[in-house]
N, C-alpha and C positions, 0 to 999 in steps of 0.2 A: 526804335519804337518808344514810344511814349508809356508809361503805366497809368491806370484807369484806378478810380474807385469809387461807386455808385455810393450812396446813402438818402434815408426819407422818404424812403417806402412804406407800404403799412396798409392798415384797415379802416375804411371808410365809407359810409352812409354816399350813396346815391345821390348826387348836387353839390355833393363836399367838396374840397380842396387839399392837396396836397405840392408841396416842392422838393423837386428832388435835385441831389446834388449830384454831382460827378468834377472831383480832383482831380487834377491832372499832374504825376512827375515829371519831370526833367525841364529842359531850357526851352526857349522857343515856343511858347502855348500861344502866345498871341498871333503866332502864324499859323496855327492848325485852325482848318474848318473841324469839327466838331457833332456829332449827328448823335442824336436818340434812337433808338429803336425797340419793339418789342416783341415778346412771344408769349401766345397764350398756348395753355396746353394743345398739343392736337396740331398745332399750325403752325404755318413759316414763320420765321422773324420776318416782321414788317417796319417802315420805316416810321417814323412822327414826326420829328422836326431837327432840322441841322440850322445853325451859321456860322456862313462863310468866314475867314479870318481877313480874307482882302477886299470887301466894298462893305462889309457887314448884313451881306442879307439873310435874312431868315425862309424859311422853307419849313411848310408845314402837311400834313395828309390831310386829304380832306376830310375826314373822320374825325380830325380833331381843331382845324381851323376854325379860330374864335373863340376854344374854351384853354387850349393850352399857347403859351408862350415859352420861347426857347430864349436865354439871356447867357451873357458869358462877363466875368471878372476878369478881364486877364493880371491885373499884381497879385491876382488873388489864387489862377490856374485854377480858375471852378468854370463849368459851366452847368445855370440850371434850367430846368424844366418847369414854370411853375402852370399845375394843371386844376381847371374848375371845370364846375357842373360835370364832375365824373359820372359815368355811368356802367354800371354791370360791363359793358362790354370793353370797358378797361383795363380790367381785370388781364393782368398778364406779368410776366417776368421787364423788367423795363432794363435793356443795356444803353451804355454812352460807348462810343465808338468815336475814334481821331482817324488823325494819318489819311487821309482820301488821296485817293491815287489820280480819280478826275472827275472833274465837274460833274460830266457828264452821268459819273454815277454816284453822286450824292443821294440818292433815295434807295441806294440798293444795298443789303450787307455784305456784298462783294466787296464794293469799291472802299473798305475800308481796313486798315490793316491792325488796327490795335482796338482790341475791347474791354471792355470792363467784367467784374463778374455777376452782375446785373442786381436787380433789387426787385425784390415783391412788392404788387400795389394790387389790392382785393378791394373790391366796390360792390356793396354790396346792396340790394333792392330794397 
């Protein structure tokens, strides 16, 4: 398994922006897909946005298609989130999650084996 660690979270005004990061240790990052996810209090982790390691595509919720973009470094073993036009309902704990076991469940926090220990983002009205 791969080690995770979120950062660039934080507090922010309604249409703001923020970018978050997530490091990634060990060898081989350029061949992990790679996936965001979140939890707001109360509720399941839900999915936001992954890319793939082998065609480069990106995958996003539709909740947030349009205001966030998922991007990856790999010399760099980051990949980030950068997210606009926030709104209150973004407000959630935000994890990065690697290791996908299959395609097929890219959007789900099943299909993924290793996570981060996530980061706060409050959006506030």
């Amino acid at each position: 398994q791969v080690q995770l660690v979120e950062s660039g979270g934080g507090s922010v005004q309604a249409g703001g922006s923020l970018r978050l990061s997530c490091a990634a240790s060990g060898r081989t990052f350029s061949s992990r897909t790679m996936g965001w996810f979140r939890q707001a209090p109360g509720k399941e982790r839900e999915f936001v946005a992954a890319r793939t390691w082998s065609d480069g595509n990106a995958y996003y919720a539709d909740s947030v298609k349009g205001r966030f973009t998922i991007s990856r470094d790999n010399p760099k073993n980051t990949v980030y989130l950068q997210m606009t036009s926030l709104k209150p309902e973004d407000t959630a704990v935000y994890y990065c999650a690697a290791d996908l076991k299959f395609l097929s469940a890219i959007t789900k926090p099943s299909g993924y084996d290793s996570w981060g220990q996530g980061t706060q983002v409050t959006v506030s009205s």
